[in-house]
Backbone bond lengths (Angstrom), bond angles and torsions (degrees), N, CA, C in turn:
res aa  C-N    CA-C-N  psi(-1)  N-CA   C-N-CA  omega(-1)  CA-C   N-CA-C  phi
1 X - - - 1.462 - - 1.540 110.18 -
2 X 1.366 137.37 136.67 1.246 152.82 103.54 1.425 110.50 28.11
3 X 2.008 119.09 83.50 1.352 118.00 -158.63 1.648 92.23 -60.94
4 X 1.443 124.70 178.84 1.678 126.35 152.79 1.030 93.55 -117.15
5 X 1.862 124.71 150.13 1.459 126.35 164.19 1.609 91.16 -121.43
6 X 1.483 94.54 179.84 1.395 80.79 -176.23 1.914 94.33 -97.30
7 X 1.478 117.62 178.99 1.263 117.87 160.41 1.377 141.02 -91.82
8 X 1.418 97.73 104.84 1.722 114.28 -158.18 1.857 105.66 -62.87
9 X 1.870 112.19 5.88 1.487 96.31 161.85 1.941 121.81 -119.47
10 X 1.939 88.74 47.28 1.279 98.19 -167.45 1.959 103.18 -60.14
11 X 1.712 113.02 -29.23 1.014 124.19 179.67 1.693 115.66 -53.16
12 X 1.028 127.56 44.41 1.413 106.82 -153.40 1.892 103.05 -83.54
13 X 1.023 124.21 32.23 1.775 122.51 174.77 1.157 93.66 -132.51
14 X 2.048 128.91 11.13 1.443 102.16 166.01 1.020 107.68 -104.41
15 X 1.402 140.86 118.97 1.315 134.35 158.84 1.801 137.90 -40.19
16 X 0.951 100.61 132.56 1.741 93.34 -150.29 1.974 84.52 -126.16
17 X 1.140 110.22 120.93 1.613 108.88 169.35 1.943 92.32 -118.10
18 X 0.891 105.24 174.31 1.554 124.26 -163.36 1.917 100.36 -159.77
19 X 1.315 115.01 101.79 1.415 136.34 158.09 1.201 114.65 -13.72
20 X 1.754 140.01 127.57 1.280 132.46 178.46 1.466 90.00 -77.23
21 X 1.354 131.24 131.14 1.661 124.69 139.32 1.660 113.04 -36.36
22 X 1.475 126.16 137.55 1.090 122.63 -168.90 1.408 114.23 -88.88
23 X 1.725 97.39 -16.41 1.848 99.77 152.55 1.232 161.74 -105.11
24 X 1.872 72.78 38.78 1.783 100.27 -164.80 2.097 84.33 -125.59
25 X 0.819 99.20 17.16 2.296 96.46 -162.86 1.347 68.91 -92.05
26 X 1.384 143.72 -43.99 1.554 93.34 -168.17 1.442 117.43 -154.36
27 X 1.693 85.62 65.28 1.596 117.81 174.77 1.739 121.39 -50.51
28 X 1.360 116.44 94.39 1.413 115.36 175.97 1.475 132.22 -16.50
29 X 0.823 136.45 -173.68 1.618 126.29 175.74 1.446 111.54 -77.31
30 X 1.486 126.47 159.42 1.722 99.92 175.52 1.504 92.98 -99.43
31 X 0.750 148.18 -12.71 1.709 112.35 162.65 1.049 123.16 -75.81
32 X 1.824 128.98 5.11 1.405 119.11 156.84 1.568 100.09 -92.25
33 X 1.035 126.87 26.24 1.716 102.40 165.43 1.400 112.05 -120.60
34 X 1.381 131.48 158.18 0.947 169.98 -152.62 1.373 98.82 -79.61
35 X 1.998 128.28 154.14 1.257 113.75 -164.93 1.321 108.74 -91.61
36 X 1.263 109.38 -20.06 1.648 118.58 163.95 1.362 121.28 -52.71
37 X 1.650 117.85 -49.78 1.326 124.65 176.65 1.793 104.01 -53.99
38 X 1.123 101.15 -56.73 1.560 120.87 -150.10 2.028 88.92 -64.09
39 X 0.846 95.99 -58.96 2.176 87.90 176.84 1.331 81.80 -53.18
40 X 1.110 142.27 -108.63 1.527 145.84 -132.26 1.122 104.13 -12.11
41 X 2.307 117.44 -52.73 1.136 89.33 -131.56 1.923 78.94 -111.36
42 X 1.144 126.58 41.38 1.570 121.78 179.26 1.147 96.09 -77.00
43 X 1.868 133.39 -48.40 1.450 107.21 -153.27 1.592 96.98 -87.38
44 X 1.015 132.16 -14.60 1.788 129.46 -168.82 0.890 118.89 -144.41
45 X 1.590 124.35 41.08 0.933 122.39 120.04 1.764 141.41 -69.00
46 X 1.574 135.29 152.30 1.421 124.33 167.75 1.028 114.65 -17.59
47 X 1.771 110.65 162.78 1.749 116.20 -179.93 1.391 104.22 -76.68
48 X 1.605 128.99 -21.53 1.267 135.69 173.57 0.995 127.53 -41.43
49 X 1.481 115.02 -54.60 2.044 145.08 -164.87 1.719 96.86 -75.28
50 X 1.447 116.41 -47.13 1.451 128.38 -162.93 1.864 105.96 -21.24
51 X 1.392 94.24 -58.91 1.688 107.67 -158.75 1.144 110.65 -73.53
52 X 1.227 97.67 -39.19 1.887 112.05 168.78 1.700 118.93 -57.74
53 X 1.378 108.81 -57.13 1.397 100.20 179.69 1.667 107.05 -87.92
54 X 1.426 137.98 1.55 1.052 106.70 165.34 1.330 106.07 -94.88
55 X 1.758 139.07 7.12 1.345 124.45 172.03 1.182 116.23 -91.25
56 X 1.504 120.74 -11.40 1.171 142.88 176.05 1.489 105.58 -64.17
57 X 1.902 120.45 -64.03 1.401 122.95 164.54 1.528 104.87 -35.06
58 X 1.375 117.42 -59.33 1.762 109.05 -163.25 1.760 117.28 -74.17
59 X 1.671 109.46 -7.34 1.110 101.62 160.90 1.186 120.99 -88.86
60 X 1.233 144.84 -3.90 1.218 167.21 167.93 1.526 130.68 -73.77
61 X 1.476 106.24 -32.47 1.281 149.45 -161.27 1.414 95.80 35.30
62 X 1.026 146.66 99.87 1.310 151.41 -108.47 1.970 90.99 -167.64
63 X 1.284 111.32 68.35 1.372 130.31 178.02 1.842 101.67 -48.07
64 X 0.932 126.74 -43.09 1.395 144.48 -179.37 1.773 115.40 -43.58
65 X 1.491 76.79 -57.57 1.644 105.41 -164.85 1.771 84.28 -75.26
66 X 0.801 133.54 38.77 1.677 116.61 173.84 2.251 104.50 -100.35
67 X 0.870 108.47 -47.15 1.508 113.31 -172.39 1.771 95.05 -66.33
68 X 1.516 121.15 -32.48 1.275 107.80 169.54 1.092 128.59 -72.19
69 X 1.478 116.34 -13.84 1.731 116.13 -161.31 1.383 84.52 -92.63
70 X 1.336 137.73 -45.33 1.709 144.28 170.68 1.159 108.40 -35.71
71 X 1.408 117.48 -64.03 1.439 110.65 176.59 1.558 132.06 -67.25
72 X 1.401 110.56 -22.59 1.503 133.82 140.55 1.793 98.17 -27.37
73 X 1.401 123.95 -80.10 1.234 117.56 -149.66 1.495 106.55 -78.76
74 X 1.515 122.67 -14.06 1.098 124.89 173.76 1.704 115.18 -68.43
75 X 1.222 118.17 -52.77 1.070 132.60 142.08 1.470 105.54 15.83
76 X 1.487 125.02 -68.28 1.159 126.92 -137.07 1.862 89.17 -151.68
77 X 1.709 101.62 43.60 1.463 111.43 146.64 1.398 131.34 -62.45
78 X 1.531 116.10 123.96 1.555 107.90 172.49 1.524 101.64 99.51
79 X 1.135 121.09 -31.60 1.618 133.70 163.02 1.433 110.63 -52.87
80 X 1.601 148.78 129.98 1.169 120.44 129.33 1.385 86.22 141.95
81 X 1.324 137.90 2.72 1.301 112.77 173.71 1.325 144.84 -75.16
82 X 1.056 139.29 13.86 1.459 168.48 -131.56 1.650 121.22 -178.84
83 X 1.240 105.86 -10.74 1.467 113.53 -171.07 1.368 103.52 -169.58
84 X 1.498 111.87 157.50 1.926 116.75 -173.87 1.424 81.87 -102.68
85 X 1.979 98.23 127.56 1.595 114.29 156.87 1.560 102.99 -68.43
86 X 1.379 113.52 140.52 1.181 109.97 -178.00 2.135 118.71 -81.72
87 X 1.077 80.51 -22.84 1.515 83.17 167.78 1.503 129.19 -63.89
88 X 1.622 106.41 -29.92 1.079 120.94 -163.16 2.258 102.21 -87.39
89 X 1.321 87.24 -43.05 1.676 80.26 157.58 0.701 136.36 -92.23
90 X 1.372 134.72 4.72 1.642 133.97 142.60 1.440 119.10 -43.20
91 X 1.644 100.63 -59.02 1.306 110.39 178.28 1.573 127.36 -48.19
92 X 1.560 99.98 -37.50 1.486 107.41 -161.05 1.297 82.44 -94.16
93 X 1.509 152.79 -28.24 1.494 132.74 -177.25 1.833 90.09 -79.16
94 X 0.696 126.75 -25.02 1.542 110.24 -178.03 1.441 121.88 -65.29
95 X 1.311 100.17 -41.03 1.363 132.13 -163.06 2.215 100.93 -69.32
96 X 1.948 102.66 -19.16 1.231 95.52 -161.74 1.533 88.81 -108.74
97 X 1.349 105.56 -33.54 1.723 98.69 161.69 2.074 126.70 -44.24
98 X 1.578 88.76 -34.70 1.449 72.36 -176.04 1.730 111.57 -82.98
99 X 1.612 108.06 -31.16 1.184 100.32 137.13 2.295 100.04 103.07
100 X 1.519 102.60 -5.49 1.717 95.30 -144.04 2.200 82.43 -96.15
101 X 1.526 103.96 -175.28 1.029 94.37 176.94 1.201 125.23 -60.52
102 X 1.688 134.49 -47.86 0.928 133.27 134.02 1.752 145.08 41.22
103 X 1.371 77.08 -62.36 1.344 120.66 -169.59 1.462 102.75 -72.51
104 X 1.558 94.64 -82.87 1.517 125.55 171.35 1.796 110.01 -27.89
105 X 1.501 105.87 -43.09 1.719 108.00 -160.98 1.692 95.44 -80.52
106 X 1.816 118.25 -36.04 1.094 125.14 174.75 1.806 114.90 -48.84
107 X 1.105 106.12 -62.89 1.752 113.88 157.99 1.388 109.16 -21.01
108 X 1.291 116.18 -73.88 1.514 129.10 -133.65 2.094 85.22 -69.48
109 X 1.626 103.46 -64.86 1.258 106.30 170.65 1.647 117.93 -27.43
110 X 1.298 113.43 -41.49 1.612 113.96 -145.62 1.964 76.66 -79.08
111 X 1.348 96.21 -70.77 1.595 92.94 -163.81 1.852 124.43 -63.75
112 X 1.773 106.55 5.65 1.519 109.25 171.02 1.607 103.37 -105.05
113 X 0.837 139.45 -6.99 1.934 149.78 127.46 0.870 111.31 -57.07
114 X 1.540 148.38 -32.44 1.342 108.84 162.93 1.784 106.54 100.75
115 X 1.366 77.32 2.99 1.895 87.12 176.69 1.369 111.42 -81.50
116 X 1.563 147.26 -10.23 1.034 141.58 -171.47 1.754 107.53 -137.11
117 X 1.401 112.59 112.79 1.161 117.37 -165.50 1.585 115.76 -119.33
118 X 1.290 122.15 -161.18 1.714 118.63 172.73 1.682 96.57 31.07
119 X 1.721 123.24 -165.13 0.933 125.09 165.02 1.303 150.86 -34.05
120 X 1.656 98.64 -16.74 1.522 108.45 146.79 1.202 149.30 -35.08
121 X 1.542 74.92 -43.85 2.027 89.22 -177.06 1.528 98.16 -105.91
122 X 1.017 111.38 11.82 1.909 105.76 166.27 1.474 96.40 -91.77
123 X 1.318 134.74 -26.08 1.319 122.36 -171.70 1.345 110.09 -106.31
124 X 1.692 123.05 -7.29 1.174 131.76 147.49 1.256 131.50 -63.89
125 X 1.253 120.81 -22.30 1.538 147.79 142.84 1.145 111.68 -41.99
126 X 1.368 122.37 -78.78 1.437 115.65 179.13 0.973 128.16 -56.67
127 X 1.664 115.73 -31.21 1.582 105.48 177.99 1.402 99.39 -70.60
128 X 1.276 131.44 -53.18 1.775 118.58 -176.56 1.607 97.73 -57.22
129 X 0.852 141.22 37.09 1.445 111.56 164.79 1.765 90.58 -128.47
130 X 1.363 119.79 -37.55 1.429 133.92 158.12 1.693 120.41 -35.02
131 X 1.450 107.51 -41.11 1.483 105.67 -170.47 1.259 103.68 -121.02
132 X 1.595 119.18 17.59 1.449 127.24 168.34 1.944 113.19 74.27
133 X 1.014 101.49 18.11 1.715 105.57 176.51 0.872 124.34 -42.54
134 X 1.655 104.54 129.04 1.344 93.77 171.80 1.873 120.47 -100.20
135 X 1.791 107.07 140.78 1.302 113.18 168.05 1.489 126.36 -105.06
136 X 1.157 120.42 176.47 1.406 127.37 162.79 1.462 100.11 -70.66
137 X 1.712 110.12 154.41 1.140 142.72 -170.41 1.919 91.41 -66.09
138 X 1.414 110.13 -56.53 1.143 106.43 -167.23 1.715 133.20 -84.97
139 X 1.657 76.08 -14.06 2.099 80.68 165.51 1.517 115.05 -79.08
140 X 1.144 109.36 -26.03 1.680 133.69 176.25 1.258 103.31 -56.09
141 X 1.239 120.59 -73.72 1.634 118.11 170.87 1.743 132.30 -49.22
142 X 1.400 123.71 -12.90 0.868 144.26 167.95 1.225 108.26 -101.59
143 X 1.567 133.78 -24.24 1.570 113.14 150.21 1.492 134.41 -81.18
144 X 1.553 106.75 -11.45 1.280 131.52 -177.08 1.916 94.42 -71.18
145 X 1.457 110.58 -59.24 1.575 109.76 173.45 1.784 111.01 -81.78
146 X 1.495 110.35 52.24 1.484 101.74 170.54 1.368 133.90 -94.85
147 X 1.012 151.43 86.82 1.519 140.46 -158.10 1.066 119.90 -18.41
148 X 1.391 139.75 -35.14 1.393 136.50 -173.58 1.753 92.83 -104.72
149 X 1.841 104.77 132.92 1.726 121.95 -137.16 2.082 64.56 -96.47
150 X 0.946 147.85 -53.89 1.595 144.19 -159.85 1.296 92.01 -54.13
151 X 1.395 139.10 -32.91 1.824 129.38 178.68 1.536 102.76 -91.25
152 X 1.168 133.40 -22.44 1.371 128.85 154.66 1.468 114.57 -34.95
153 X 1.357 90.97 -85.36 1.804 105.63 -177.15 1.759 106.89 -45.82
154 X 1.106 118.67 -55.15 1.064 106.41 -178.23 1.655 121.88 -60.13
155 X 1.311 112.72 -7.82 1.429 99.80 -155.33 1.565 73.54 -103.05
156 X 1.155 143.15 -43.30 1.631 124.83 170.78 1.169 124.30 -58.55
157 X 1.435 114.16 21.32 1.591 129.46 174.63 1.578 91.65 -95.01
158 X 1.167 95.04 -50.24 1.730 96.04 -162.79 1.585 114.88 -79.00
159 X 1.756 107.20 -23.57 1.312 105.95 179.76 1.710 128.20 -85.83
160 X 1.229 107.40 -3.50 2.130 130.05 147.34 1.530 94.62 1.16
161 X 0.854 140.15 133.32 1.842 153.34 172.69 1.602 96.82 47.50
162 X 0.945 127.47 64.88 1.459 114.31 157.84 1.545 116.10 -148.98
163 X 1.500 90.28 108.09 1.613 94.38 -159.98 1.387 115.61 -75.44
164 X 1.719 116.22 -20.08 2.102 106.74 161.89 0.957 82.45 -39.07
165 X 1.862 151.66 -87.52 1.294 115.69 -97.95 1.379 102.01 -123.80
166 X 1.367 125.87 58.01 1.550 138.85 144.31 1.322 124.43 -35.85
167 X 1.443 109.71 -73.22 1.484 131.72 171.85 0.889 102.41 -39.94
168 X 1.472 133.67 -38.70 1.536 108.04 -149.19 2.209 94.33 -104.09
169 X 1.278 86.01 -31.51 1.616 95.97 167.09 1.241 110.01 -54.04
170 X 1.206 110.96 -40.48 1.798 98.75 -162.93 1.471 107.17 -113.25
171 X 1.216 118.06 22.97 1.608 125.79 151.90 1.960 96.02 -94.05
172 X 0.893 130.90 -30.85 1.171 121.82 162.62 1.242 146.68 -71.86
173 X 1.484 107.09 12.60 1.578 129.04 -177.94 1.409 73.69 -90.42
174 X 1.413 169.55 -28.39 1.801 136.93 -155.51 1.661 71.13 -120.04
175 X 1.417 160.04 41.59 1.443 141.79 136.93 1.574 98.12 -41.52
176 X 1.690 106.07 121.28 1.362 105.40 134.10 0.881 139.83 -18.71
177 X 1.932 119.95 -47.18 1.486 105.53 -168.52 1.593 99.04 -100.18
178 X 1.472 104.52 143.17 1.878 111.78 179.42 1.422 108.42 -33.94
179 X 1.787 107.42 -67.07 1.277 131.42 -149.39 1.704 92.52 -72.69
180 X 0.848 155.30 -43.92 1.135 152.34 152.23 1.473 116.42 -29.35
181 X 1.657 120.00 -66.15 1.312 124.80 -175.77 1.911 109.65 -45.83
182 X 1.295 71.14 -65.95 2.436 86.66 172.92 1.335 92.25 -33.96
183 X 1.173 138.47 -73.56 1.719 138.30 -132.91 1.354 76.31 -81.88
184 X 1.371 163.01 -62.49 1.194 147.99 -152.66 1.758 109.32 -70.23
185 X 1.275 93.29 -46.86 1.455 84.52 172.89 1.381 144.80 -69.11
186 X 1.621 84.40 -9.59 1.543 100.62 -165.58 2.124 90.54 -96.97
187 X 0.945 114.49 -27.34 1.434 127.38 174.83 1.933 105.07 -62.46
188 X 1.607 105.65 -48.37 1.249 104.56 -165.17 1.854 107.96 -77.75
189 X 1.359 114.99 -17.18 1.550 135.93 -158.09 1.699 74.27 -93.06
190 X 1.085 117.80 -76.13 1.832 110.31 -177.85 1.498 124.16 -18.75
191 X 1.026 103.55 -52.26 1.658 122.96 166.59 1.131 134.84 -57.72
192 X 1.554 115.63 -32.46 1.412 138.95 169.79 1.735 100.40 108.19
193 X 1.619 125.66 23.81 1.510 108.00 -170.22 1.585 97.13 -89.62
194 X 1.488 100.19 132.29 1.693 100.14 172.66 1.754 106.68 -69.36
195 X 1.094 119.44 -11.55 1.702 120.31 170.50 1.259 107.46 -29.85
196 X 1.779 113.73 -52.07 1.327 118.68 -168.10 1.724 125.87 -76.21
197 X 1.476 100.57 -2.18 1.716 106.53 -167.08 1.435 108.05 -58.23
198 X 0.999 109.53 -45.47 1.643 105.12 -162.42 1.979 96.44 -75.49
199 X 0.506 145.33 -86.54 1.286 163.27 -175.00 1.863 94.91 -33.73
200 X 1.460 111.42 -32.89 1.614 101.73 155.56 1.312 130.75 -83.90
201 X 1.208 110.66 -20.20 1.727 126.71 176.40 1.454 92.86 -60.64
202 X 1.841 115.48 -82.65 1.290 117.46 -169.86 2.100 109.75 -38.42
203 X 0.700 118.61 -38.83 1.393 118.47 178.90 1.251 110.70 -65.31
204 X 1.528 128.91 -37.97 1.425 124.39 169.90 1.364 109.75 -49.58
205 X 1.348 111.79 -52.89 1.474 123.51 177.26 1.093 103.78 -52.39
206 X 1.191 141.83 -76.30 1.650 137.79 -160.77 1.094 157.78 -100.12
207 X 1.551 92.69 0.21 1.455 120.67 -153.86 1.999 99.43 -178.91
208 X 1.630 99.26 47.04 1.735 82.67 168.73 0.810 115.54 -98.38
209 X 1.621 126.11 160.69 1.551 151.44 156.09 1.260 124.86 -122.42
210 X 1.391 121.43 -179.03 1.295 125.37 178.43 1.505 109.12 -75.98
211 X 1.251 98.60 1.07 2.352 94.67 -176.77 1.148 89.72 -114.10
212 X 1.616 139.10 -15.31 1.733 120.03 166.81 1.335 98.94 -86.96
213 X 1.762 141.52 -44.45 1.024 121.26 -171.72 1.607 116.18 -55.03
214 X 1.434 106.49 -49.11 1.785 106.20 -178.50 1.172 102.31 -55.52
215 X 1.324 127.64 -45.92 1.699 124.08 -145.07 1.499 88.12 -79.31
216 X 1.832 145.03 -40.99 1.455 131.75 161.17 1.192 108.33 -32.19
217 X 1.488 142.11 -75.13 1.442 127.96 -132.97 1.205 119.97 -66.60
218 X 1.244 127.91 9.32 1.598 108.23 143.28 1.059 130.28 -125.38
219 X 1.185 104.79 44.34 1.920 127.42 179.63 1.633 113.85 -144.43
220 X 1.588 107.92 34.10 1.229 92.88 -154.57 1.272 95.67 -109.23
221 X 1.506 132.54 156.56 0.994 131.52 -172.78 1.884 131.17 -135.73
222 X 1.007 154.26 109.67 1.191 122.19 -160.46 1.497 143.75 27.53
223 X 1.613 106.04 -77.93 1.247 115.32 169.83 1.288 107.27 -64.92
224 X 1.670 136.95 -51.22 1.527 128.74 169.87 1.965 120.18 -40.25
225 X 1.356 109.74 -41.27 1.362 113.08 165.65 1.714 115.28 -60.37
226 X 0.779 95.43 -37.83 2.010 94.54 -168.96 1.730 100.62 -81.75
227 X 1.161 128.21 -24.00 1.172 140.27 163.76 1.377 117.39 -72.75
228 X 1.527 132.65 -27.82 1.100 140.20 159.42 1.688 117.08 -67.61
229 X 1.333 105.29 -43.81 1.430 104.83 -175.50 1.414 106.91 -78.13
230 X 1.493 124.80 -24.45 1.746 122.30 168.17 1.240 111.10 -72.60
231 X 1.416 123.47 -12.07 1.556 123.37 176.23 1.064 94.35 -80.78
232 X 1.867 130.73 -51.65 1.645 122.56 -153.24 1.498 103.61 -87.52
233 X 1.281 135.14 -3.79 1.485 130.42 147.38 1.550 129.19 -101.22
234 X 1.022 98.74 16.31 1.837 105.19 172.34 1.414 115.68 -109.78
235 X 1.343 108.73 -42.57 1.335 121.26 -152.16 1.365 107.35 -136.94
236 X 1.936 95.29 82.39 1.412 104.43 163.88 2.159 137.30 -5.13
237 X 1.590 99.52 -84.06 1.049 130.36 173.42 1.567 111.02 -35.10
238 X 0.996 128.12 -43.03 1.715 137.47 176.43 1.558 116.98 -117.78
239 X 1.425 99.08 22.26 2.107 98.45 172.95 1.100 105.27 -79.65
240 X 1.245 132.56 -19.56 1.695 132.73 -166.29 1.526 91.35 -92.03
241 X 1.317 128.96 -62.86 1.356 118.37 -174.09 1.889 113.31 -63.64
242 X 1.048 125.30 -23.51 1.687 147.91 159.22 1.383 101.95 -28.43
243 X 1.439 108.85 -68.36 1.619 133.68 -133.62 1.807 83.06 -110.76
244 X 1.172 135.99 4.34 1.101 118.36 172.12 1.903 106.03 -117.02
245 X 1.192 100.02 -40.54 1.464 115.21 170.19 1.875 98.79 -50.53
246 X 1.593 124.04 -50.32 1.100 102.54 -176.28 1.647 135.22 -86.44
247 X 2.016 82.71 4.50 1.970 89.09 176.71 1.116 93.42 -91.50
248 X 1.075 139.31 -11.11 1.586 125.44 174.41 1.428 130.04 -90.81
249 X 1.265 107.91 -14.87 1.306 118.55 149.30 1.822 132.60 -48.71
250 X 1.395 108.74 129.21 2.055 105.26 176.29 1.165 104.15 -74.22
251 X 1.326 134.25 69.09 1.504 117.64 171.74 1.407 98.97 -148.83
252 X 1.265 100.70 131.04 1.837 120.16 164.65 1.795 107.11 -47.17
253 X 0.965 111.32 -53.58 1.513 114.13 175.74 1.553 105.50 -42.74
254 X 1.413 112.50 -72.15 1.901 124.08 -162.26 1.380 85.19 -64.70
255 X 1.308 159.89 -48.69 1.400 147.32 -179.08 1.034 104.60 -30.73
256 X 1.656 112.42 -77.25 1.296 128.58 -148.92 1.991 99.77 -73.77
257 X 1.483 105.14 -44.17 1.792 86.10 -171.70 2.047 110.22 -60.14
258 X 1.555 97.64 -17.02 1.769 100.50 -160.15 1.904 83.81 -80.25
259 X 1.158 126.45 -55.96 1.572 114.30 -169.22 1.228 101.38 -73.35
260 X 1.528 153.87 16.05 1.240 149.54 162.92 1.309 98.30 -85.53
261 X 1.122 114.89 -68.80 1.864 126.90 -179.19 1.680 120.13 -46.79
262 X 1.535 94.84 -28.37 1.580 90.86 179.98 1.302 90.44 -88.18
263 X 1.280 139.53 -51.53 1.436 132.46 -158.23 1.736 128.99 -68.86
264 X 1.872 102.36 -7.74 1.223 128.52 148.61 1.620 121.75 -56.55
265 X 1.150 96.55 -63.56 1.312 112.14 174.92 1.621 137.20 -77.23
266 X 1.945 103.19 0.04 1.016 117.91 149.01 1.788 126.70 -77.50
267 X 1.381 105.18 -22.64 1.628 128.68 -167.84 1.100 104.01 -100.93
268 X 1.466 133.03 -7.60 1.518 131.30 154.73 1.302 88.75 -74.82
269 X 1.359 119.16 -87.29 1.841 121.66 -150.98 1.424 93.53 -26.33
């Protein structure tokens, strides 16, 4: 489970100043330093430099700089529940810019410690669901039931092949919140659960993308095919992902509408 600390800025009417290091008063620019310099100085440097040199790592993509931007967010454990430390999302948007596995395992650590809390860990969420992280079965389920519906969705980003947590996915197809329901369904359709058909159909209809078309093809059914082929002749932007979702489909039907549609669109050119 998801440690709780408490939040060390419950004080918020005491004023708290913190000493410049006198060999940080007059730290060069960070895009004139070096990639060696520039990790060194993410975790200790001033609260000032923080945002700067960790956007600097993510423009860089600066694979290196990853154990520093971590220790960056550790830094400022127990901080943040009520409000985003700003250091701490620098780090973690940096951390998704660079993007490598690395990265991903750094995440998974940060948010199974308990180091990233309040809105932190909603955007620590997304980046693990962004760089495919992997979690424990049981922190997963406790983000899957999180009050804030943006760590929902995300955490059925991350929970994609993991068959413990069905149940808890597919009590979340009737979530109140939309964006929540989709990410479950589109999680449970990944898997192959027909739980998710209906609730992926209606989304073809109203609301498709390239994460409802993939997340159908192996739940797809009649009505999901004929809905695919009105997507891959209506709607430019997703005919390629349409027309591939339906060659990969076992059905005599998705054959025949996907080589009709291409062979239209061979007789225009």
């Amino acid at each position: 489970m998801i440690e709780q600390q408490l939040d060390l800025f419950s004080g918020d009417c005491i004023p708290v100043e913190k000493p410049l290091r006198q060999d940080l008063a007059r730290r060069p620019a960070v895009v004139d330093l070096d990639d060696e310099a520039l990790i060194a100085a993410i975790p200790t440097t001033n609260l000032g430099d923080c945002t700067a040199l960790a956007a600097e790592a993510a423009r860089r993509r600066l694979a290196a700089a990853i154990p520093a931007l971590a220790a960056l967010c550790r830094c400022f454990a127990g901080f943040g529940i009520d409000r985003v430390v700003p250091e701490q999302s620098a780090a973690l948007r940096a951390l998704a810019v660079i993007g490598s596995r690395d990265a991903a395992q750094a995440i998974s650590l940060l948010i199974v410690r308990g180091v990233v809390q309040g809105p932190a860990l909603g955007l620590a969420v997304a980046v693990a669901a962004q760089l495919h992280a992997t979690l424990p079965d049981d922190v997963l389920r406790s983000l899957l039931r999180h009050a804030d519906p943006d760590v929902r969705a995300n955490a059925c980003r991350c929970a994609c092949r993991r068959p413990g947590l069905i149940a808890v996915m597919t009590d979340l197809l009737d979530d109140l919140n939309q964006a929540v329901a989709k990410s479950a369904a589109c999680a449970l359709g990944q898997m192959g659960r027909i739980e998710a058909r209906p609730m992926l159909a209606s989304l073809l209809r109203a609301e498709p993308s390239e994460e409802v078309i993939d997340a159908v093809s192996s739940v797809a059914d009649e009505e999901c095919i004929v809905l695919l082929g009105r997507i891959a002749r209506s709607k430019p932007a997703l005919s390629d992902a349409a027309l591939n979702t339906l060659e990969s489909i076992d059905h005599h039907r998705a054959s025949a509408i996907a080589i009709g549609i291409r062979a239209r669109a061979s007789a225009v050119m």
